[in-house]
Structures are given as structure tokens and as C-alpha cells.
N, CA, C and O atoms as CSV, one atom per row, in Angstrom:
chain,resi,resn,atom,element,x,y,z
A,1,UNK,N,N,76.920,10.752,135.211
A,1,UNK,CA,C,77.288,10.628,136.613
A,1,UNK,C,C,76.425,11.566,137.450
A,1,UNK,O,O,76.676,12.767,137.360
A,2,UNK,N,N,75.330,11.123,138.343
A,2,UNK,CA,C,75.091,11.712,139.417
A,2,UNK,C,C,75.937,12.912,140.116
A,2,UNK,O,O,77.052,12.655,140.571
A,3,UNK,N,N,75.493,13.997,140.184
A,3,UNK,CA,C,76.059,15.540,140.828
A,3,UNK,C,C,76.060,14.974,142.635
A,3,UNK,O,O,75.092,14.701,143.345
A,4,UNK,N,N,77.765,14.944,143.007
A,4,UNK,CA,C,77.679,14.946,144.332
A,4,UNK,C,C,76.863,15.788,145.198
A,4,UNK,O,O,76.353,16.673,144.511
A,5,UNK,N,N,76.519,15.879,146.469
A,5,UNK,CA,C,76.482,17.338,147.165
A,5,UNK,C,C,76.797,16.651,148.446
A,5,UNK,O,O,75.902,16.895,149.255
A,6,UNK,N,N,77.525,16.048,148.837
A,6,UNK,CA,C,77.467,15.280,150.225
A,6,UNK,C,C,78.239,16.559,151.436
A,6,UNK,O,O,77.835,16.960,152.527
A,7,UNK,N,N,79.690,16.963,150.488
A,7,UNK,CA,C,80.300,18.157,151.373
A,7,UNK,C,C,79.202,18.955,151.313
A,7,UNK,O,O,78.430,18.467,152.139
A,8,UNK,N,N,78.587,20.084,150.717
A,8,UNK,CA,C,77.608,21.009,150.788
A,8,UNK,C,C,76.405,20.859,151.955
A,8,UNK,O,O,76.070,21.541,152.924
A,9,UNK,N,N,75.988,19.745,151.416
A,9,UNK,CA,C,74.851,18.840,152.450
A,9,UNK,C,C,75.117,18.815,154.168
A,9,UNK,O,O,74.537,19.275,155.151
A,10,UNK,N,N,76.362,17.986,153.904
A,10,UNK,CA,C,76.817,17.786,155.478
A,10,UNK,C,C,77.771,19.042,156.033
A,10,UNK,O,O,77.528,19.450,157.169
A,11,UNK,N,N,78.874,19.682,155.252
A,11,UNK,CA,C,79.742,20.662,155.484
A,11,UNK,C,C,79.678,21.667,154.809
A,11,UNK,O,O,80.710,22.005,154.228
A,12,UNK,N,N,78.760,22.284,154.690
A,12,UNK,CA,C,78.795,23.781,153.771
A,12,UNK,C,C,78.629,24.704,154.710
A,12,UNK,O,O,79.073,25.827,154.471
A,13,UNK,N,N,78.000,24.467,155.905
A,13,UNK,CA,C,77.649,25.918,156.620
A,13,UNK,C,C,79.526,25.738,157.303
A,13,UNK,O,O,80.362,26.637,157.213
A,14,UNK,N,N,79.774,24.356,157.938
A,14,UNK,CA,C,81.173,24.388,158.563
A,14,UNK,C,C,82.394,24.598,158.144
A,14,UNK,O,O,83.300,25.029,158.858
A,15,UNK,N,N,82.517,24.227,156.645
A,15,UNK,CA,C,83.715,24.222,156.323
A,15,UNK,C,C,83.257,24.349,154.651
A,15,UNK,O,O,83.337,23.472,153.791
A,16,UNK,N,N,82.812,25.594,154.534
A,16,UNK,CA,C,82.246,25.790,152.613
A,16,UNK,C,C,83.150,25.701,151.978
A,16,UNK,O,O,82.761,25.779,150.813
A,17,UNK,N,N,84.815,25.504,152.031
A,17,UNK,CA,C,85.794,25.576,150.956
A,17,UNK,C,C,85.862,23.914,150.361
A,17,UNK,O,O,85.867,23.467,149.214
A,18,UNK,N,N,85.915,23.177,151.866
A,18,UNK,CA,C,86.424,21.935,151.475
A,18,UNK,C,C,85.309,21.173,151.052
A,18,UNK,O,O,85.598,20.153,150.426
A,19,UNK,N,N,83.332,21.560,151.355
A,19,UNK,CA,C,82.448,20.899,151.004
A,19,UNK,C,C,82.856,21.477,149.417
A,19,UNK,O,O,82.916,20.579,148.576
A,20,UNK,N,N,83.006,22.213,149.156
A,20,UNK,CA,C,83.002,22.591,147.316
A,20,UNK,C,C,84.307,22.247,146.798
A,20,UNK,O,O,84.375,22.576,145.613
A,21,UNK,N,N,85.487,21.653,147.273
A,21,UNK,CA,C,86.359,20.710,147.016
A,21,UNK,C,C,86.112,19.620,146.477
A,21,UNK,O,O,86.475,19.186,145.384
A,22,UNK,N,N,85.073,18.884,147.773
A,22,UNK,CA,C,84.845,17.934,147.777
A,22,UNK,C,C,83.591,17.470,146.721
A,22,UNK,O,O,83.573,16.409,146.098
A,23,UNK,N,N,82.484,18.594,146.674
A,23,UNK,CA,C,81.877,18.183,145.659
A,23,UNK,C,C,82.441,18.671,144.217
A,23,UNK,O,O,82.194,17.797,143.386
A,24,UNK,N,N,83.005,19.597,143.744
A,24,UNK,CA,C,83.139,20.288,142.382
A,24,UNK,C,C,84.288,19.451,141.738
A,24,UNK,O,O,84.474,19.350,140.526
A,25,UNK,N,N,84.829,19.027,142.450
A,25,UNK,CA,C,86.133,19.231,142.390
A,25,UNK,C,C,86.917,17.783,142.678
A,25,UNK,O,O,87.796,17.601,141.835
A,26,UNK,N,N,86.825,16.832,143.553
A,26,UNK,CA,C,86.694,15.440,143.317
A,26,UNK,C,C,86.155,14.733,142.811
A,26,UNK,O,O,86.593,13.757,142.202
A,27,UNK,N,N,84.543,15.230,143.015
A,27,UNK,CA,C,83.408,14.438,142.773
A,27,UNK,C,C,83.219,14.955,141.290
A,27,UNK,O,O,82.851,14.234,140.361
A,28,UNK,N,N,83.501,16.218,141.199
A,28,UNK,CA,C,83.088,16.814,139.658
A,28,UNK,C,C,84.181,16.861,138.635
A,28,UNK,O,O,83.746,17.225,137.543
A,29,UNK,N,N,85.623,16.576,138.652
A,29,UNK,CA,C,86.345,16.581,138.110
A,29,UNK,C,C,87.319,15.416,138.049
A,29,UNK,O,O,87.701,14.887,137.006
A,30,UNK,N,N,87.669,15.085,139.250
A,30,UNK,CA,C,88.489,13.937,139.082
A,30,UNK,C,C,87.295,12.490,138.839
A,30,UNK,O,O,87.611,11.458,138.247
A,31,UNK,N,N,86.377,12.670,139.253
A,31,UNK,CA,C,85.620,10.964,139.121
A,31,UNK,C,C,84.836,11.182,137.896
A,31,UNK,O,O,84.231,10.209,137.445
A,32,UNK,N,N,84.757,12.289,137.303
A,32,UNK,CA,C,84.312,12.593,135.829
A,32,UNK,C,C,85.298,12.315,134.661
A,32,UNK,O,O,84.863,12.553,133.534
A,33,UNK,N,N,86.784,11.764,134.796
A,33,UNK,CA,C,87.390,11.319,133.985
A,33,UNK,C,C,87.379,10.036,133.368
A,33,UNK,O,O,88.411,9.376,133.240
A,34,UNK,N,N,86.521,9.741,133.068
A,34,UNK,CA,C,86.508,8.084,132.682
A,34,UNK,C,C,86.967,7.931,131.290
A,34,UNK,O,O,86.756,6.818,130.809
A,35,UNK,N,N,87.378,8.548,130.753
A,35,UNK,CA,C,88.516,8.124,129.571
A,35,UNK,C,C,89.519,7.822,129.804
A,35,UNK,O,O,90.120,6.916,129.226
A,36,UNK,N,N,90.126,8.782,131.079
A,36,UNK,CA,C,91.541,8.255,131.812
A,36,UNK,C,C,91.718,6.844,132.354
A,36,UNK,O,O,92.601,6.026,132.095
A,37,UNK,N,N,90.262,6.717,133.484
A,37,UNK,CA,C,89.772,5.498,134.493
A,37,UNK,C,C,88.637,5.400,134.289
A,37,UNK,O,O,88.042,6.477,134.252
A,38,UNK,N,N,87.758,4.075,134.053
A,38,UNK,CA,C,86.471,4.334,134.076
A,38,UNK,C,C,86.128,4.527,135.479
A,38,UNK,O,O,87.051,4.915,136.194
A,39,UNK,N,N,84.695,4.287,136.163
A,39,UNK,CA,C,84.159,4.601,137.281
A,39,UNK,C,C,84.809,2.814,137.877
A,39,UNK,O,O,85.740,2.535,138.633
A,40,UNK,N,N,84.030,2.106,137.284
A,40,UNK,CA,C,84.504,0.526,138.319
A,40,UNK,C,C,86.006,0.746,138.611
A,40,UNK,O,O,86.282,1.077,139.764
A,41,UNK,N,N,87.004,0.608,137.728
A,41,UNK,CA,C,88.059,0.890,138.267
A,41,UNK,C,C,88.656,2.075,139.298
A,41,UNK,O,O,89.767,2.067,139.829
A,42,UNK,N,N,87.549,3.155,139.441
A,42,UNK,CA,C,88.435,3.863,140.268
A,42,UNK,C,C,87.462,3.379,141.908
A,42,UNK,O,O,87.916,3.545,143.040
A,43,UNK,N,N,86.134,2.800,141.586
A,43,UNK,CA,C,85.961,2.456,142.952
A,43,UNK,C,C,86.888,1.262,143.771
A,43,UNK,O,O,86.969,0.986,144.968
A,44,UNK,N,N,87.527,0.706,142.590
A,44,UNK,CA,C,88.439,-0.203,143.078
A,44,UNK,C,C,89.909,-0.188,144.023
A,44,UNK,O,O,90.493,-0.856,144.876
A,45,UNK,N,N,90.083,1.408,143.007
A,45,UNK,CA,C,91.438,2.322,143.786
A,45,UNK,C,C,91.054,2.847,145.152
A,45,UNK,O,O,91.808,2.702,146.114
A,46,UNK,N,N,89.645,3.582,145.260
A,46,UNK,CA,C,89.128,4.378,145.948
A,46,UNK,C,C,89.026,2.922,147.194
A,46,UNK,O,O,89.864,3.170,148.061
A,47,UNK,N,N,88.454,1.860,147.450
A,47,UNK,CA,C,88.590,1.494,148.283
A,47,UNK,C,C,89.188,0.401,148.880
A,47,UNK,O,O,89.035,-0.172,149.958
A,48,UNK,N,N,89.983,0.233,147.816
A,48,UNK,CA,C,91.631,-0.405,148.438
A,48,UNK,C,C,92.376,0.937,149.253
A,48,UNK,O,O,92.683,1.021,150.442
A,49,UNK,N,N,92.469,1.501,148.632
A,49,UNK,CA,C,93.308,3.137,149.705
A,49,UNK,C,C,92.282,3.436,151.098
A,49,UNK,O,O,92.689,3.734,152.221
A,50,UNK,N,N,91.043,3.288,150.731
A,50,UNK,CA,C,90.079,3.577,152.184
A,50,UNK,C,C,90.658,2.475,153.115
A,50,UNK,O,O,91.191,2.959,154.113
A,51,UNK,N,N,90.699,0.807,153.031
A,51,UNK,CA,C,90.815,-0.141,153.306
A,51,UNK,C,C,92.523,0.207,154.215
A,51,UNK,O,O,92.999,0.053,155.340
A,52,UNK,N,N,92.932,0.728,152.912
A,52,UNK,CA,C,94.193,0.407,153.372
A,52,UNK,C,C,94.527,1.634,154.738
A,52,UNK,O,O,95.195,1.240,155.693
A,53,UNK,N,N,94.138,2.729,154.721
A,53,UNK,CA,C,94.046,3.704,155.238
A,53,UNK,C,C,93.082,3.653,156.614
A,53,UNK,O,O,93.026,4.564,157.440
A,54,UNK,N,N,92.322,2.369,156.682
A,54,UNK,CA,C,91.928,2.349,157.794
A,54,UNK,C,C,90.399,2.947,157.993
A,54,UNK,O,O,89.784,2.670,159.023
A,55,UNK,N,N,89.755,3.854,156.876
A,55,UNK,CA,C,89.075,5.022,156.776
A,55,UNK,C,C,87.932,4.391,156.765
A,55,UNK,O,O,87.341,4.668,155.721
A,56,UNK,N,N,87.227,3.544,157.548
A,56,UNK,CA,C,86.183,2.639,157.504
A,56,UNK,C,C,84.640,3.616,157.106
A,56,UNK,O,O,83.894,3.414,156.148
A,57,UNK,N,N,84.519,4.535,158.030
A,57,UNK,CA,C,83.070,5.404,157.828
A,57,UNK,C,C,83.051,5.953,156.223
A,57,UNK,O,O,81.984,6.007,155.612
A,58,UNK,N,N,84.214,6.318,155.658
A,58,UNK,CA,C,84.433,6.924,154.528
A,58,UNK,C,C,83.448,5.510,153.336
A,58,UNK,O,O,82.556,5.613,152.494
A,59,UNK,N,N,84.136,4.487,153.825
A,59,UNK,CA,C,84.706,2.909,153.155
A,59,UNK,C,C,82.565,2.710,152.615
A,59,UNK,O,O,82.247,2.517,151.442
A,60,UNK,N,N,81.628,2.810,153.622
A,60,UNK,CA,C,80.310,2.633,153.127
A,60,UNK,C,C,79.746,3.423,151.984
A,60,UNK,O,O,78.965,2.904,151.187
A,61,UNK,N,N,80.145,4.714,151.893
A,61,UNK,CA,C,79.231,5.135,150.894
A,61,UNK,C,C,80.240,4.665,149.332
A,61,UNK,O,O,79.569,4.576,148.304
A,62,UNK,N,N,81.617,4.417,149.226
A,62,UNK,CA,C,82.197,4.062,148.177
A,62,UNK,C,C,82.051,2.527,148.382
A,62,UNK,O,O,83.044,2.095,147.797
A,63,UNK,N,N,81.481,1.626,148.804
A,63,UNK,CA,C,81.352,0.650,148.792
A,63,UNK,C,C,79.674,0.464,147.527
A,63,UNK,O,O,79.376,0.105,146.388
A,64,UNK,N,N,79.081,0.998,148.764
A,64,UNK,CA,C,77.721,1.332,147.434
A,64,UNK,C,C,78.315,2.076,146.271
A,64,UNK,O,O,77.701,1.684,145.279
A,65,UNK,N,N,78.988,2.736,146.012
A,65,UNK,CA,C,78.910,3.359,145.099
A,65,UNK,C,C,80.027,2.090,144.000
A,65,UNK,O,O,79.684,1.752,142.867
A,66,UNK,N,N,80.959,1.731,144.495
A,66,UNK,CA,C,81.461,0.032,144.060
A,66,UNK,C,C,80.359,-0.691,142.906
A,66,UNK,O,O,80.366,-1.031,141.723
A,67,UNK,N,N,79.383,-0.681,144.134
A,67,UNK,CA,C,78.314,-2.018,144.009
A,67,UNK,C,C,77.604,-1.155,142.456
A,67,UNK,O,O,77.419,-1.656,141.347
A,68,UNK,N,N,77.386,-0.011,142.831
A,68,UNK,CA,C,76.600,0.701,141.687
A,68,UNK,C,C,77.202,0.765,140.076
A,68,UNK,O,O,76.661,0.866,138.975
A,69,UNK,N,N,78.511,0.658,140.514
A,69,UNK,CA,C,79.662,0.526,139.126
A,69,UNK,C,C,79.837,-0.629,138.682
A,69,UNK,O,O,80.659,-0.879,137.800
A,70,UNK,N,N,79.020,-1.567,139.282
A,70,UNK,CA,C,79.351,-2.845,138.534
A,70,UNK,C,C,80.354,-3.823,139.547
A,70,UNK,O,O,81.024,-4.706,139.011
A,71,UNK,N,N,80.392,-3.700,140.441
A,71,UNK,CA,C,81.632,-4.512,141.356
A,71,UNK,C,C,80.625,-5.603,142.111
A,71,UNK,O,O,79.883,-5.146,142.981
A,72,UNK,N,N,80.565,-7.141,141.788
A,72,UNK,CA,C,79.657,-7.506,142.425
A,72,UNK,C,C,80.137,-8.232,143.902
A,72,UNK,O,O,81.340,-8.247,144.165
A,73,UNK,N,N,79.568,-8.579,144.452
A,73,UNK,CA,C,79.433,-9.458,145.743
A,73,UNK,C,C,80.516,-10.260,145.770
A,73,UNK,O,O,81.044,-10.237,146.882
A,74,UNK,N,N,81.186,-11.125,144.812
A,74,UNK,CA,C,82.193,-11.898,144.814
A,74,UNK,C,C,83.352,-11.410,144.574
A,74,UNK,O,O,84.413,-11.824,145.041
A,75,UNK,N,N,83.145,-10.193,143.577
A,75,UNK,CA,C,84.217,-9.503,143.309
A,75,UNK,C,C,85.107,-8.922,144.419
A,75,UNK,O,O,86.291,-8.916,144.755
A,76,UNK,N,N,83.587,-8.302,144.922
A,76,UNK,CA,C,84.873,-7.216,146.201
A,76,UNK,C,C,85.271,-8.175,147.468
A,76,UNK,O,O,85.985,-7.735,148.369
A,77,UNK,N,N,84.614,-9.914,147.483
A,77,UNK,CA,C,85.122,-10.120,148.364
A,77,UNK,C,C,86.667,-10.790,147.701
A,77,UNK,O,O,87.671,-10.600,148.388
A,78,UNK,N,N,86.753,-11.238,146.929
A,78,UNK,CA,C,88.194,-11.564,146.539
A,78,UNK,C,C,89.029,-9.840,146.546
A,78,UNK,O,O,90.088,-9.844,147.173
A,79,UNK,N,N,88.665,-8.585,145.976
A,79,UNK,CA,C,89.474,-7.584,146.574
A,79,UNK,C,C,89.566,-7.352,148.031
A,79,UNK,O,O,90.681,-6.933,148.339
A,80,UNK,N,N,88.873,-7.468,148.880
A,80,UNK,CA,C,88.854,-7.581,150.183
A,80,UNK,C,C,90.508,-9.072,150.703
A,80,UNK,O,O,91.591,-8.882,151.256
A,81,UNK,N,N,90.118,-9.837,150.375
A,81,UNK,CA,C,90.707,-10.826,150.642
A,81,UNK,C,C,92.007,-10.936,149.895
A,81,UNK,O,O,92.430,-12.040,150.237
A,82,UNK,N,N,92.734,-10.489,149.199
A,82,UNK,CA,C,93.527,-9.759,148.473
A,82,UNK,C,C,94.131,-9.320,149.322
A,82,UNK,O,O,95.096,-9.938,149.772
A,83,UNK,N,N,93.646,-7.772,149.947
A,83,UNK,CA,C,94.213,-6.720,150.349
A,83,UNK,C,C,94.960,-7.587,151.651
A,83,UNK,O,O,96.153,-7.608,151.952
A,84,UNK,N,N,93.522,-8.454,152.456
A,84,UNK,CA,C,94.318,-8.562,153.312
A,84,UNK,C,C,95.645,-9.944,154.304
A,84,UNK,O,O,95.757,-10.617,155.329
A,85,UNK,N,N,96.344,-9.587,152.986
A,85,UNK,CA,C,97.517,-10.020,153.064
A,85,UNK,C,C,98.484,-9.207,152.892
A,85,UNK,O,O,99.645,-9.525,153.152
A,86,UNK,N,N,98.062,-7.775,152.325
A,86,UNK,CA,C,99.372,-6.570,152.127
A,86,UNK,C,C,99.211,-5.774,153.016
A,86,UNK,O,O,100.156,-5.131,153.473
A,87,UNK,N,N,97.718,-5.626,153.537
A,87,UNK,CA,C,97.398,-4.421,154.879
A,87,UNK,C,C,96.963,-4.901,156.348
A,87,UNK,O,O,96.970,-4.211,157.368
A,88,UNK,N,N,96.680,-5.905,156.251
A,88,UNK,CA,C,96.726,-6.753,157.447
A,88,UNK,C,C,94.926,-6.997,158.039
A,88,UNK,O,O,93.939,-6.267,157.944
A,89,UNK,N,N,95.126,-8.330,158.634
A,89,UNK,CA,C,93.791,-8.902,158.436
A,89,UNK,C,C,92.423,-8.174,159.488
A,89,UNK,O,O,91.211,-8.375,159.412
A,90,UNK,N,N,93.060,-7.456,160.255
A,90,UNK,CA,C,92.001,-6.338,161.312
A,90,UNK,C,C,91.276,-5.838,160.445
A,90,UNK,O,O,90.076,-6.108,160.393
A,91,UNK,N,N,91.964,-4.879,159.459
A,91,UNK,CA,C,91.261,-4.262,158.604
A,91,UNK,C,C,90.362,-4.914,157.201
A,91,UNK,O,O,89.327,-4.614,156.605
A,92,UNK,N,N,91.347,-5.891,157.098
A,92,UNK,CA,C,89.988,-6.891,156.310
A,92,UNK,C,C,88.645,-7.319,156.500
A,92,UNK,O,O,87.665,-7.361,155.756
A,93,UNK,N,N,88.869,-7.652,157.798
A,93,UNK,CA,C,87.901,-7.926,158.782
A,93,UNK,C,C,86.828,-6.719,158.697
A,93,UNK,O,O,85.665,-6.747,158.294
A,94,UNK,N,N,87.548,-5.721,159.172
A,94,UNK,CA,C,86.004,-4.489,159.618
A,94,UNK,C,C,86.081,-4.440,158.062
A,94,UNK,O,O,85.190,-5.220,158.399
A,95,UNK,N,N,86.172,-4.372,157.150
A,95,UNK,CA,C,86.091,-4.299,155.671
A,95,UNK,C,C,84.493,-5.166,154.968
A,95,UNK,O,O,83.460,-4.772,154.428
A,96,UNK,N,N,84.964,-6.250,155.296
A,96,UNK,CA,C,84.199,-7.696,155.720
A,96,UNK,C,C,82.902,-7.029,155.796
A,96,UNK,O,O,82.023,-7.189,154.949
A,97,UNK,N,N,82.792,-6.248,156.864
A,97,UNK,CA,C,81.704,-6.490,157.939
A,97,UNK,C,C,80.646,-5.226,157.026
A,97,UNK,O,O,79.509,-5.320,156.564
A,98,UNK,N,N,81.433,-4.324,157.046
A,98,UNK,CA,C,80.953,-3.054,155.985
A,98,UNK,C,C,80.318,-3.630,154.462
A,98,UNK,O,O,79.236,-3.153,154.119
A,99,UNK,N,N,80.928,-4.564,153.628
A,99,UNK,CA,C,80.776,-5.459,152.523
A,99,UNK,C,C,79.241,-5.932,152.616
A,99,UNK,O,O,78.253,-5.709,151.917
A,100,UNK,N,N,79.464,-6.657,153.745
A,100,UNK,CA,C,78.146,-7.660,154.097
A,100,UNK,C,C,77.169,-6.780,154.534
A,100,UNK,O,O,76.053,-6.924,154.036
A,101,UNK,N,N,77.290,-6.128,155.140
A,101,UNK,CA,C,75.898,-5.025,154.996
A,101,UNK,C,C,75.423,-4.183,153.681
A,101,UNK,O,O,74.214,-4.063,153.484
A,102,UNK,N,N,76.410,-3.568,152.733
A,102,UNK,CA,C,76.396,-2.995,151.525
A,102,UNK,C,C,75.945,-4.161,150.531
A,102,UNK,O,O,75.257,-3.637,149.656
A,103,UNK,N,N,76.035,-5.226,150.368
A,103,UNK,CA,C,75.680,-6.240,149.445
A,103,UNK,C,C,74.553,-6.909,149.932
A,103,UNK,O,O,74.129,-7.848,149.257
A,104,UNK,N,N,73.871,-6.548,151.180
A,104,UNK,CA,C,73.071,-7.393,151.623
A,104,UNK,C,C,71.985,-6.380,151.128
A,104,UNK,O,O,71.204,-7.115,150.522
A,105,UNK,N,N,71.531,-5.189,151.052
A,105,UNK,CA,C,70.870,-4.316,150.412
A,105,UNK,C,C,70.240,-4.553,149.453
A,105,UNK,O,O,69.623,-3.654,148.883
């Protein structure tokens, strides 16, 4: 697995506790468990909860990172289309739109 640094990168001078949270410590511990979850399955958790949560800016870089685990083009649009019947179709929609740019890559 690729070494995050995205908190460090973007938030280390602003907020150094939560960039080393965010990299050591999500990125380095919890998404390093793949005996528990592999990686495809947790991008699956990871952005059904973004989706569902509304968290769209978050939703692009775990979308690539989806695509990188093996989640293809058809896949995430049936999870997309899925969801939105339990979280409602606005957010499917901007979901949609994020998808089609990440798969169009």
C-alpha cells in the first residue's frame, strides 16, 4: 500500500495533529488491515458513507482510489444506483457526476 501524506502535505503546518491522524493512523493503520477487509471492500464502505454523508470533495480522491482497487466503471455505477434509493437521489446524482469524471481518466 502506497504511504499516505495528503494531511501532512495539505495540513501539517495548520493542523499537525490531525494531518498525522490522518496519515499514520487511518491511512497507516486502519486501511492497512486487509486481513480484516481487503482494500476493494473498504473503498466500497468508504464511499457509500462519503455518498451517504453528503461529503462530495472528500468522495474524488476515494473514488480513484475505488477505481485503483479494482472497482470498475459498472460496478460503482450499480453501487451508486443502489445507494440511491436509501440516501436519496440529489446525492446520487452529484455522485454520478464525480464517477464520470474519475472513470473517464
Amino acid at each position: 500500500m502506497t504511504k499516505i501524506t495528503a494531511g501532512r502535505d495539505q495540513l501539517g503546518e495548520f493542523a499537525p495533529k490531525f494531518a498525522e491522524l490522518n496519515d499514520d493512523v487511518l491511512f497507516g493503520q486502519v486501511w492497512s488491515r486487509e486481513e480484516e477487509l481487503n482494500p476493494r471492500d473498504r473503498s466500497i464502505v468508504t464511499i457509500t458513507a462519503l455518498i451517504f454523508g453528503g461529503n462530495f470533495e472528500q468522495l474524488v480522491f476515494h473514488m480513484g482510489k475505488a477505481k485503483e482497487n479494482g472497482i470498475t466503471q459498472e460496478e460503482m455505477a450499480e453501487i451508486i444506483t443502489h445507494l440511491a434509493f436509501y440516501i436519496g437521489w440529489p446525492k446520487a446524482w452529484s455522485a454520478f457526476t464525480i464517477a464520470k469524471d474519475v472513470y473517464k481518466k
